[in-house]
C-alpha positions as CSV (number, residue, x, y, z in Angstrom):
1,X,0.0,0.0,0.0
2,X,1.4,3.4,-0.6
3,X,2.4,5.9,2.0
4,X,-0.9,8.2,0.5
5,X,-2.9,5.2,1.0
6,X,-1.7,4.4,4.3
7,X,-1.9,8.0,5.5
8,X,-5.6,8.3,4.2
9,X,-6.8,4.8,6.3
10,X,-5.2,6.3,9.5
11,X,-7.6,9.2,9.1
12,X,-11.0,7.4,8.5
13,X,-9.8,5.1,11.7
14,X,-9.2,8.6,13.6
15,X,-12.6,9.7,12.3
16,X,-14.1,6.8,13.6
17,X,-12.7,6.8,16.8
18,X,-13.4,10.6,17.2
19,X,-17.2,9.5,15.9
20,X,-17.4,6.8,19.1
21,X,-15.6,9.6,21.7
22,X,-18.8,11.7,21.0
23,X,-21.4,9.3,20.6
24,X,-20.2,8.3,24.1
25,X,-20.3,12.0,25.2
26,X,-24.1,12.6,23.8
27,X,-25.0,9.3,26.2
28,X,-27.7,10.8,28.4
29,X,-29.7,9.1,31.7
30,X,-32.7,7.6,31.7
31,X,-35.5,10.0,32.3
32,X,-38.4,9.9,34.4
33,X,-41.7,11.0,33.2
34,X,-44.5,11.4,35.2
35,X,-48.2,11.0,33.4
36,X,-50.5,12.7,36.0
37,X,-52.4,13.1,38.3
38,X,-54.0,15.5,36.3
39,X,-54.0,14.4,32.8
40,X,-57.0,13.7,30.7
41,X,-55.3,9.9,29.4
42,X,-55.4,9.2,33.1
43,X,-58.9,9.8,33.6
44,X,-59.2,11.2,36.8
45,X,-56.0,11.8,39.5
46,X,-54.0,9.0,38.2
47,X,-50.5,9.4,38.5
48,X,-48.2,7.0,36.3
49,X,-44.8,7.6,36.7
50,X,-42.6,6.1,34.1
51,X,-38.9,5.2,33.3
52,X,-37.5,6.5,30.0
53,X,-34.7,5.0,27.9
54,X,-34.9,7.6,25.2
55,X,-38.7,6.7,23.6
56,X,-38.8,3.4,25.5
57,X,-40.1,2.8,28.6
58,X,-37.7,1.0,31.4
59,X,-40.4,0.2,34.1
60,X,-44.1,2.2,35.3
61,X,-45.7,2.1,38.4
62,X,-49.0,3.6,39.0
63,X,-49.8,5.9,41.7
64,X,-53.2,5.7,43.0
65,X,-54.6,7.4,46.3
66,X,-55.2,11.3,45.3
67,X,-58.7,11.3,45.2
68,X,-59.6,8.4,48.0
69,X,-62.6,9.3,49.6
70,X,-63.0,6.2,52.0
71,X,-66.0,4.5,51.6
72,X,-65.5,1.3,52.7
73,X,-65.2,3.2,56.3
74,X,-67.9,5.7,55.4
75,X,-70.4,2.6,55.2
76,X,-70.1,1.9,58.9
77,X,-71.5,5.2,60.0
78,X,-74.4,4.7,57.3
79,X,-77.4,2.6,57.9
80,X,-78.1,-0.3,55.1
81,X,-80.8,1.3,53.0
82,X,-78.4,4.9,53.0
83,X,-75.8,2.8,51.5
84,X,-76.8,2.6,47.7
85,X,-76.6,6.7,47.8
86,X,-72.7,6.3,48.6
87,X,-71.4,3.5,46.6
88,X,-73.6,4.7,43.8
89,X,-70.4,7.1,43.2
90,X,-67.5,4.8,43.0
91,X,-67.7,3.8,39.1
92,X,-70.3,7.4,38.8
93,X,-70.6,6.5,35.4
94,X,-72.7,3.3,35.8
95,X,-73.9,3.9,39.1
96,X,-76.6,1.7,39.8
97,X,-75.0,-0.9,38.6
98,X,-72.6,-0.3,42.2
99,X,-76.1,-0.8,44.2
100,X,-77.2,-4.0,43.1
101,X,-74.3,-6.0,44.3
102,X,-74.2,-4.5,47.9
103,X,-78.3,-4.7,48.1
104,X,-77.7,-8.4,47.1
105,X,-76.0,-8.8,49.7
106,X,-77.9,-7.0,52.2
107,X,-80.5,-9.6,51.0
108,X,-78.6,-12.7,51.3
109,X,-77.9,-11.9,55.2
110,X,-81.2,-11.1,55.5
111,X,-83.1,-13.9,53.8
112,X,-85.3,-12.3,51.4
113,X,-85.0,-11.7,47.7
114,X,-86.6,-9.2,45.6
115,X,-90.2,-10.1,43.6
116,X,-89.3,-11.7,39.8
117,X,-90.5,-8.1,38.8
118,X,-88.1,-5.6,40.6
119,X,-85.2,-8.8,39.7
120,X,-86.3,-7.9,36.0
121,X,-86.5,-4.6,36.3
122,X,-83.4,-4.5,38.5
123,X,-81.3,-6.1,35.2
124,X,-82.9,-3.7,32.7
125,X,-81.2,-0.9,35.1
126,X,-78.0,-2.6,34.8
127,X,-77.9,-3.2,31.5
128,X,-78.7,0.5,30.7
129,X,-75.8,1.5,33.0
130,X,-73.6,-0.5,31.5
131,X,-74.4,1.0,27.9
132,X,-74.5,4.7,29.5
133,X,-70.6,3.6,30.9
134,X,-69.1,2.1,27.9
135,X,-70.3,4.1,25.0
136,X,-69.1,7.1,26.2
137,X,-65.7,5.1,26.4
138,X,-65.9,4.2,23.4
139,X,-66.2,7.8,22.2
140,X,-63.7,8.9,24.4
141,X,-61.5,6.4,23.1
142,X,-61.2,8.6,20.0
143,X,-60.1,11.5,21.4
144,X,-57.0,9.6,23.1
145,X,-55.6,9.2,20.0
146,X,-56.9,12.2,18.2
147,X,-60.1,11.5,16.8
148,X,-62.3,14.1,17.9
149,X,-65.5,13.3,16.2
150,X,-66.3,10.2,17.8
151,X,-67.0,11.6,21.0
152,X,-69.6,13.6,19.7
153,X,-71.6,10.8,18.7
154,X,-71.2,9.3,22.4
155,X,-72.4,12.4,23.7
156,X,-75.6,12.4,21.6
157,X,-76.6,8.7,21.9
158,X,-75.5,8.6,25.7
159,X,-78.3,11.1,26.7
160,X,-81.4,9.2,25.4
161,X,-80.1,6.1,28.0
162,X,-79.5,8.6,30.5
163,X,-82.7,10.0,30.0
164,X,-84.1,6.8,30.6
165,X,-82.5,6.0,33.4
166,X,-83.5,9.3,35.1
167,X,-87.6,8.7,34.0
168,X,-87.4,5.4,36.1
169,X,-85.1,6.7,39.4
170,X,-85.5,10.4,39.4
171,X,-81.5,10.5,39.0
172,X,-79.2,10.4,36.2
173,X,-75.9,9.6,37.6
174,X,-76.6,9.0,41.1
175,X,-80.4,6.7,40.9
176,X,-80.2,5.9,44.6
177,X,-83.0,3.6,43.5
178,X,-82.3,0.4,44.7
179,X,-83.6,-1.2,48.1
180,X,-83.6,-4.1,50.1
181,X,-86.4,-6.3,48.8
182,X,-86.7,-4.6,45.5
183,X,-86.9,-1.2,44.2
184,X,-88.1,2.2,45.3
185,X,-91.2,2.3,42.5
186,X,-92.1,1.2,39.2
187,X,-91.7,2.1,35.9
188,X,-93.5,5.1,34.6
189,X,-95.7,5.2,31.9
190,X,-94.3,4.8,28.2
191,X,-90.8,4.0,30.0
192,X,-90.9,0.4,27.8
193,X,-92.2,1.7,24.7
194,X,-89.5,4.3,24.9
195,X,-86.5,2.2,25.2
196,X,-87.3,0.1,22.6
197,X,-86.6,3.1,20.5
198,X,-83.3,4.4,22.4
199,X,-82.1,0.3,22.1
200,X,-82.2,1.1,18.5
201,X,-80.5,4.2,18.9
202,X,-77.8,2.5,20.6
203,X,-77.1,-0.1,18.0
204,X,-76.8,2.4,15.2
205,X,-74.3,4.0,17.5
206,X,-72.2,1.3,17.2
207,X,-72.9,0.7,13.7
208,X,-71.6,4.5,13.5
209,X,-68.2,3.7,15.4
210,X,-67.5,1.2,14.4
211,X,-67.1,2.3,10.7
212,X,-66.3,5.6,11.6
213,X,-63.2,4.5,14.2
214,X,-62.4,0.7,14.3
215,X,-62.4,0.8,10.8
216,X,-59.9,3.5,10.4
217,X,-56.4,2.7,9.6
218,X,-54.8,5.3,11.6
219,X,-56.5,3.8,14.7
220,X,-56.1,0.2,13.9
221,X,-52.1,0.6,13.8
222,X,-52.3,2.7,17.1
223,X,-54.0,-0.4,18.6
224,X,-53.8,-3.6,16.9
225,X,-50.6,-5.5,18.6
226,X,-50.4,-3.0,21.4
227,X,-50.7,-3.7,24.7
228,X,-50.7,-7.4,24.5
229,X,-52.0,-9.6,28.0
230,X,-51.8,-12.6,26.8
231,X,-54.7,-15.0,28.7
232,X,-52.0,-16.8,31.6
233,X,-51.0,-13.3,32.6
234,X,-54.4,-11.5,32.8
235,X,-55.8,-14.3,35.0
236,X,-52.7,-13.9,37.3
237,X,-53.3,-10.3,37.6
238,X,-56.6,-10.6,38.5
239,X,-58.3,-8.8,35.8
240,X,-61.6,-8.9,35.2
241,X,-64.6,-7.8,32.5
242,X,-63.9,-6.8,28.8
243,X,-60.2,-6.8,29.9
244,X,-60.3,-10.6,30.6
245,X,-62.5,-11.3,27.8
246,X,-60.2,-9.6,24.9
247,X,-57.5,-12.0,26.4
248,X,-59.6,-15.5,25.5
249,X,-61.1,-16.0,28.7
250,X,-64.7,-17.1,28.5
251,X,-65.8,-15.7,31.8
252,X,-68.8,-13.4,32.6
253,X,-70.5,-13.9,35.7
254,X,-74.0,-12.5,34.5
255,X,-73.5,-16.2,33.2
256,X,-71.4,-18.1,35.3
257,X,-73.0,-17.6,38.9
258,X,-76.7,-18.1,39.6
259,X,-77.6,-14.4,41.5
260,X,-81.6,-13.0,41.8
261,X,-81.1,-11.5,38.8
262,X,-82.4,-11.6,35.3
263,X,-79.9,-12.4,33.0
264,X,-80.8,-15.9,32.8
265,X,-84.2,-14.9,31.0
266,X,-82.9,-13.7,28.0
267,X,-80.3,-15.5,25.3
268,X,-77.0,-13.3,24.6
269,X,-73.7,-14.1,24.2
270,X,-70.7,-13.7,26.0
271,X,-68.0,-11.7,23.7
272,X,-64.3,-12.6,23.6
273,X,-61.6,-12.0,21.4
274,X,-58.0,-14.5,20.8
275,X,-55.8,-11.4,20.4
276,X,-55.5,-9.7,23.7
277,X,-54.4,-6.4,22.6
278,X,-55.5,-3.0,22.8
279,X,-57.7,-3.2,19.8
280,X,-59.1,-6.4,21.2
281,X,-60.2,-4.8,24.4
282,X,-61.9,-1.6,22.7
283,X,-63.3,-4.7,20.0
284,X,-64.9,-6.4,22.6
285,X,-66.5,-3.6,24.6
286,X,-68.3,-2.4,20.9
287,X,-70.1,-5.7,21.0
288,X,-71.1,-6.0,24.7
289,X,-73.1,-2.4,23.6
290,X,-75.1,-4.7,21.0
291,X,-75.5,-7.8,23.6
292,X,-76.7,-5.0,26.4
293,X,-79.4,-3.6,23.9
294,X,-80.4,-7.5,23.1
295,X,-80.7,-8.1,27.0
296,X,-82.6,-5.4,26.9
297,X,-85.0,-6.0,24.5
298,X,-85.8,-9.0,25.4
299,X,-86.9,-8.3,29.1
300,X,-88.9,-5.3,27.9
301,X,-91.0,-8.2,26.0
302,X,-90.9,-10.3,29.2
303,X,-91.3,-8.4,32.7
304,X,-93.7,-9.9,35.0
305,X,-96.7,-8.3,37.0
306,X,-96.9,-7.9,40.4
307,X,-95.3,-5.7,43.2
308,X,-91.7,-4.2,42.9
309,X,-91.1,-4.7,46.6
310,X,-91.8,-7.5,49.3
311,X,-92.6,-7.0,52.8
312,X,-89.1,-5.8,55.0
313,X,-89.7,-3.4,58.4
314,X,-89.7,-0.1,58.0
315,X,-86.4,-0.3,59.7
316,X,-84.3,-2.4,58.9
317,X,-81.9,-4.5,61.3
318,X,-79.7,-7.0,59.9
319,X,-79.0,-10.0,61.3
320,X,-75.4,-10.9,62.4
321,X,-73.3,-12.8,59.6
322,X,-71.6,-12.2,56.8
323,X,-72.2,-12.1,52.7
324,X,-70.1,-11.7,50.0
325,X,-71.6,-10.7,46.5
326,X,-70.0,-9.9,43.1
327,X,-71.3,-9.0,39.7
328,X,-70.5,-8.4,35.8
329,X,-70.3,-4.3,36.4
330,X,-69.6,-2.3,33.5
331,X,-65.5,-2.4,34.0
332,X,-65.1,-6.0,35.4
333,X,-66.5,-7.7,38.5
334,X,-67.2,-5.6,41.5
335,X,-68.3,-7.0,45.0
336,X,-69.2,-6.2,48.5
337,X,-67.9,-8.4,51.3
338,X,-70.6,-6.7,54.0
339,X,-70.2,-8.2,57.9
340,X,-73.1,-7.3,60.1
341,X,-73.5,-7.2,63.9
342,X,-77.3,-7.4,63.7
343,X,-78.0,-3.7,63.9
344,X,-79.5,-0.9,61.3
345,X,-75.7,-0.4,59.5
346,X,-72.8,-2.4,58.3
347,X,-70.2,-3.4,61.1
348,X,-67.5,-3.9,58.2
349,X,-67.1,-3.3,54.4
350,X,-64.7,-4.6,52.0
351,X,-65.3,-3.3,48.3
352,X,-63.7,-5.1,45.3
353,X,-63.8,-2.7,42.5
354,X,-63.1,-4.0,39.0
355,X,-60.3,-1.0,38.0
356,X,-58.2,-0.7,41.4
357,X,-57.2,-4.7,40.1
358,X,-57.1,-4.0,36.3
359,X,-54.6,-1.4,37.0
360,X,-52.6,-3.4,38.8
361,X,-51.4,-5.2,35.7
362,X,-49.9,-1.6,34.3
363,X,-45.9,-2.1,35.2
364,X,-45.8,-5.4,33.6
365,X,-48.0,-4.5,30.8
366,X,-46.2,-0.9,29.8
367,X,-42.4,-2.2,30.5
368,X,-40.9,-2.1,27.1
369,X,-43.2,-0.1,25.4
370,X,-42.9,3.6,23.2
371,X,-44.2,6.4,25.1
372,X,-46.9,7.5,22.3
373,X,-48.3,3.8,23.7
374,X,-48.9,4.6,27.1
375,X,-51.8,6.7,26.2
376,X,-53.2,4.0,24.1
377,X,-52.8,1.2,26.7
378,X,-54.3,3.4,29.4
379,X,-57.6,4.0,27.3
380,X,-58.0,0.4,26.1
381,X,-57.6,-0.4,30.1
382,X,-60.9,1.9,30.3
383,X,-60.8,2.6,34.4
384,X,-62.9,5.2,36.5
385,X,-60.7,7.3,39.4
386,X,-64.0,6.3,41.8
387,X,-63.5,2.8,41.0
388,X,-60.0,3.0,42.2
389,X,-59.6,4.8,45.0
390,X,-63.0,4.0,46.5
C-alpha cells in the first residue's frame, strides 16, 4: 500500500474513533416522566410515573390514592338502605349498577329476595348502565388518540339512555334507586315503549363507530398488537370484564354464577376476542353495547306483573353474619364483602372494584413499550378514578 494510502486509512480510523468519543459523550440518563395526576389519558387523579430510555419505557408504576374518599369506612357510619346513595359514586358512570351488588347482599344476610318483577326490572337498570358507561368510552377512546369526532356521537346517543334511566329513578348519575327487597317504584308510563326506541339508537351507534373509528387505519395501527396480556398473565393479575374477555377468557359472571337477577331470562352471548391487545379490548366492549341492547329488548318483551317490593320493616336491622356478592359491572366484577353485627348499619365493608385490580397489571404491561403507547394502553384499560380509590 502506498504511503498516501496508508496515510488516508489512519484518518478514517481517527474519524471513527473521534465519531465513538462523542457518541459516548451525547450518552444521556434515563429519564423519568411522570403522566398525572392531572392528565386527561389518566382519567381522573392517576398518576403513572414512568422510566424512560430515550422513547422506551424501562419500568411504570402507578400511583393511585389522590382522590380516595373512603367509603368502605364511610359505610359503617351509614345505615343499610343509605348505602346505595354512597357506593352509587364509585364507578359514577354506571352507578346503579354499584347498588345492586351491595343490596344483594344485604338480601342474602337477611333472607329475602326481591319479587321476579323488581329482579327484572333491577337487570334492565344494569344493563342500561352499563351502555350509558361504555359508549361514552368508546367515544372517548377517539379522542385519546386524536379522533375528535367520535366523542360527539357518544355524547348524543349517551343522553337518550340517560334519560331513561332518570324517568325510572329520578337520577341520572346518582339513581339511589335500589332497596332491600326490591326497588323504590315502578316504571313510569311509556318507560318500555321508549326504550325500545333508544335500544335502537344504541345499535346504530355502534354501527356508527365502528365504521367511523375501528375501521380507520390510523386507529387500527395505534392499537392492533399494542398492549398485548396474553390470557395466563391476565388471569394472574386478576383482571376482570372486557379486559379478561379480549385475552380469550370465556368468563362473565351474568352467566357463570346463579344471582336473583335476570340475565338468565334472555339469550346473549358472551364476547371474547383471541388477540389480547388494545384493539381487542376496545373490539370487545363495541359488542357488549349490541349484547346490552339485546338483553334489553328482550326483558322489555318479558317483565312480570306484580309488586316491585316484598314486605321488609320499616327499619331495617340486619341479622349478624356475613355475605359476599359480586357481579359483571360495566368495567369487570365488582363485590361487596358486608359483615353485620345485627344492627340498622354495616359493622364492616370490604369493596372489590373492578379497576383498582385491572390497573394493577400496568408495570408489567407498559415495560418495554414507546411512550406515544402509554396513552393508548391506558384508554384500552378503560378505568374510573372512583373505582380505584373508593
Amino acid at each position: 500500500m502506498t504511503l498516501i494510502g496508508d496515510r488516508q486509512q489512519l484518518s478514517y480510523i481517527a474519524a471513527q474513533a473521534a465519531d465513538a468519543r462523542v457518541n459516548v459523550e451525547l450518552e444521556t440518563e434515563g429519564m423519568t416522566l411522570n403522566i398525572g395526576p392531572q392528565h386527561p389519558a389518566t382519567h381522573g387523579t392517576l398518576r403513572i410515573i414512568a422510566r424512560l430510555d430515550g422513547e422506551q419505557v424501562v419500568w411504570a408504576e402507578p400511583s393511585a390514592g389522590y382522590m380516595h374518599r373512603g367509603y368502605e369506612k364511610l359505610t359503617e357510619v351509614r345505615t343499610f338502605p343509605q348505602v346505595t346513595a354512597l357506593v352509587n359514586r364509585i364507578d359514577w358512570l354506571g352507578s346503579f349498577a354499584n347498588e345492586v351488588p351491595f343490596i344483594l347482599a344485604a338480601e342474602k344476610l337477611m333472607g329475602v329476595e326481591a319479587t321476579p318483577r323488581a329482579q327484572h326490572i333491577r337487570t334492565i337498570l344494569f344493563e342500561l348502565s352499563r351502555i350509558a358507561n361504555v359508549s361514552l368510552f368508546l367515544g372517548d377512546l377517539g379522542v385519546q388518540l386524536g379522533a375528535v369526532t367520535p366523542v360527539f356521537f357518544a355524547f348524543r346517543d349517551r343522553e337518550y339512555v340517560l334519560n331513561l334511566i332518570e324517568a325510572a329513578t329520578g337520577g341520572r348519575f346518582h339513581p339511589n334507586f335500589d332497596r332491600i327487597g326490591g326497588l323504590k317504584d315502578d316504571l313510569p308510563a311509556g318507560f318500555i315503549d321508549e326504550t325500545r326506541s333508544v335500544m335502537k339508537k344504541l345499535r346504530n351507534f355502534c354501527d356508527e363507530i365502528e365504521n367511523l373509528l375501528f375501521g380507520n387505519e390510523i386507529f387500527q395501527s395505534r392499537t392492533r398488537g399494542i398492549g398485548v396480556i396474553p390470557k395466563e398473565v391476565a388471569l394472574q393479575y386478576g383482571l376482570s370484564g372486557a379486559n379478561l374477555r379480549a385475552s380469550g377468557v370465556d368468563w362473565d359472571l351474568r352467566r357463570d354464577q346463579k344471582i336473583a337477577m335476570a340475565w338468565d331470562k334472555a339469550d346473549w352471548k358472551v364476547i371474547t376476542h383471541p388477540d389480547g391487545d388494545s384493539f381487542a379490548r376496545c373490539w370487545v366492549r363495541l359488542q357488549e353495547v349490541r349484547e346490552s341492547t339485546r338483553i334489553v329488548d328482550q326483558l322489555l318483551d318479558t317483565i312480570p306483573g306484580g309488586p316491585v317490593m316484598v314486605k321488609v320493616p320499616k327499619i331495617i336491622k340486619v341479622p349478624e353474619g356475613e355475605a359476599w356478592v359480586s357481579t359483571e359491572n360495566p368495567l369487570g366484577e365488582m363485590g361487596y364483602y358486608v359483615v353485620s353485627k345485627n344492627d340498622q348499619g354495616p359493622f364492616r365493608v370490604k369493596i372489590r372494584s373492578a379497576s383498582f385490580n385491572n390497573i394493577s397489571i400496568v408495570p408489567w404491561l407498559l415495560k418495554g413499550v414507546y411512550v406515544p403507547d402509554i396513552i393508548t394502553i391506558l384508554a384500552s384499560l378503560y378505568f374510573i378514578l372512583g373505582d380505584i380509590d373508593r
